[in-house]
C-alpha positions as CSV (number, residue, x, y, z in Angstrom):
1,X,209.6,-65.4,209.2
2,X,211.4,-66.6,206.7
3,X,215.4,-64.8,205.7
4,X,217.3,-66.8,203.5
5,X,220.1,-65.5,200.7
6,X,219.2,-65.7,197.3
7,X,221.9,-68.0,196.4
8,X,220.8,-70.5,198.9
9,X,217.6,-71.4,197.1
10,X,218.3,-74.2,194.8
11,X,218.2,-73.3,191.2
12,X,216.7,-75.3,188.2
13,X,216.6,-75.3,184.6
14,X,213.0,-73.9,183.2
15,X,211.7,-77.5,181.8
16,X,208.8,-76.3,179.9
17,X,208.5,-77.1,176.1
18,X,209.7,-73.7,174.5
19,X,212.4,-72.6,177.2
20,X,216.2,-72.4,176.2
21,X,218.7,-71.0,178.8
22,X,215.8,-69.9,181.2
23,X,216.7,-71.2,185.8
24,X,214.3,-70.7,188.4
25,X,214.6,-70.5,191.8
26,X,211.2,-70.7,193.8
27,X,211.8,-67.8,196.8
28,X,208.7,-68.2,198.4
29,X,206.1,-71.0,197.5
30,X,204.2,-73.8,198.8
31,X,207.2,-75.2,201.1
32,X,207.5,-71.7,202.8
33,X,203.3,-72.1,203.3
34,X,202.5,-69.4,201.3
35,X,198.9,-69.3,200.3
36,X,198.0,-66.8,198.3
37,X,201.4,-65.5,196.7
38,X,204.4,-67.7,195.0
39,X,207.5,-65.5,194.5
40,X,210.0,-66.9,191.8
41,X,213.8,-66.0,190.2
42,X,214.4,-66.3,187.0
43,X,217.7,-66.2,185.0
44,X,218.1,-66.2,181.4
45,X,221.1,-66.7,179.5
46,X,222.7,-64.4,176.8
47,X,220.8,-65.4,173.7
48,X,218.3,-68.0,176.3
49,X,214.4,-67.1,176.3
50,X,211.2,-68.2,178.6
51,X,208.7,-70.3,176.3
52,X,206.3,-68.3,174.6
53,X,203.3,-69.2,176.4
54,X,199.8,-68.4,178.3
55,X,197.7,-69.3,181.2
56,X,194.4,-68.1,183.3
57,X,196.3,-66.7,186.2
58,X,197.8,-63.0,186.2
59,X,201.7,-62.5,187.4
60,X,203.7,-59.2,188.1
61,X,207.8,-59.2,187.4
62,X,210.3,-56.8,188.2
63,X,213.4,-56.7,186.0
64,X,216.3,-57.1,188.5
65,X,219.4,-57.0,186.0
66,X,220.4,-57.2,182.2
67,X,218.2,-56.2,178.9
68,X,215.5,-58.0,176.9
69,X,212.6,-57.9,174.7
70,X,208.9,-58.7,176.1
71,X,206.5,-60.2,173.2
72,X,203.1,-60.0,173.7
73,X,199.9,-59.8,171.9
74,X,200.4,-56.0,171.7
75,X,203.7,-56.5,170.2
76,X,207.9,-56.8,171.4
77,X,209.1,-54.4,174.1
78,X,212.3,-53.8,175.0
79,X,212.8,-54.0,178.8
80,X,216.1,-53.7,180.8
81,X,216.7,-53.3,184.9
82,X,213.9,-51.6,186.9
83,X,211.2,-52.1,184.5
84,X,208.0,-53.7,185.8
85,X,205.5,-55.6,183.7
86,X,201.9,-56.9,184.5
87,X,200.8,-60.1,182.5
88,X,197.1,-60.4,182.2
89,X,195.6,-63.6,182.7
90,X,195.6,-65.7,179.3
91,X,197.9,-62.9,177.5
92,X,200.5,-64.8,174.9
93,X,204.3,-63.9,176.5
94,X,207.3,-64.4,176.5
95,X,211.5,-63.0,177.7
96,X,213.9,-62.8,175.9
97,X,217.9,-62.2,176.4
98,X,219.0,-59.7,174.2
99,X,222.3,-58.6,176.4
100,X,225.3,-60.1,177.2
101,X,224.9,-60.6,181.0
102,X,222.2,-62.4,182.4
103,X,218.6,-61.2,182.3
104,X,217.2,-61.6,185.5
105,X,213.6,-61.2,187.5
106,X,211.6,-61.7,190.1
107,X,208.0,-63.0,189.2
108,X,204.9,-63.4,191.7
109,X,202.0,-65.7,190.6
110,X,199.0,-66.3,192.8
111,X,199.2,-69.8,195.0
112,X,198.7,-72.7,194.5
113,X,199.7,-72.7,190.6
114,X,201.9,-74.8,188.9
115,X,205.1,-73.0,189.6
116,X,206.7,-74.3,187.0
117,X,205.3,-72.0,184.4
């Protein structure tokens, strides 16, 4: 079993082509062994916003803290702390700060991915 504090996982900057202001920390992933789930924390600055972008594999997030907007192919919705969204597999999306604190989530994809998206 695995326990370790959030802040003890090391965060990144979201490299992908699109991304401005956007860290992840991978919680759970391929160097924990986890085969079948990857758990990931995302923080997004003030004004900062995840690329907008697609792929085959579903993913689940749970807002943890701040306020946003959510584009997707059925248009922008506004999400803020408790919110939980379901992205369909090959579904256009993308986060975007609209507060001034943080926006920040948790997001499961299916293992192995590329845990980079």
């Amino acid at each position: 079993m695995k326990v370790k504090p959030l802040p003890e996982h090391e965060q990144t900057p979201v490299q992908m082509a699109g991304a401005s202001g956007a860290k992840m920390r991978m919680l759970v992933g391929p160097q924990d062994g986890a085969r079948n789930f990857h758990m990931r924390h995302f923080e997004v600055a003030p004004g900062g916003f995840t690329p907008h972008h697609q792929h085959d594999f579903e993913h689940e997030i749970l807002i943890l803290k701040g306020r946003g907007v959510a584009k997707s192919e059925q248009g922008d919705r506004t999400i803020a702390a408790g919110d939980v969204l379901f992205i369909a597999p090959n579904e256009m999306h993308q986060l975007l700060n609209a507060s001034a604190e943080p926006l920040e989530f948790i997001c499961l994809i299916p293992a192995p991915m590329d845990c980079s998206r």
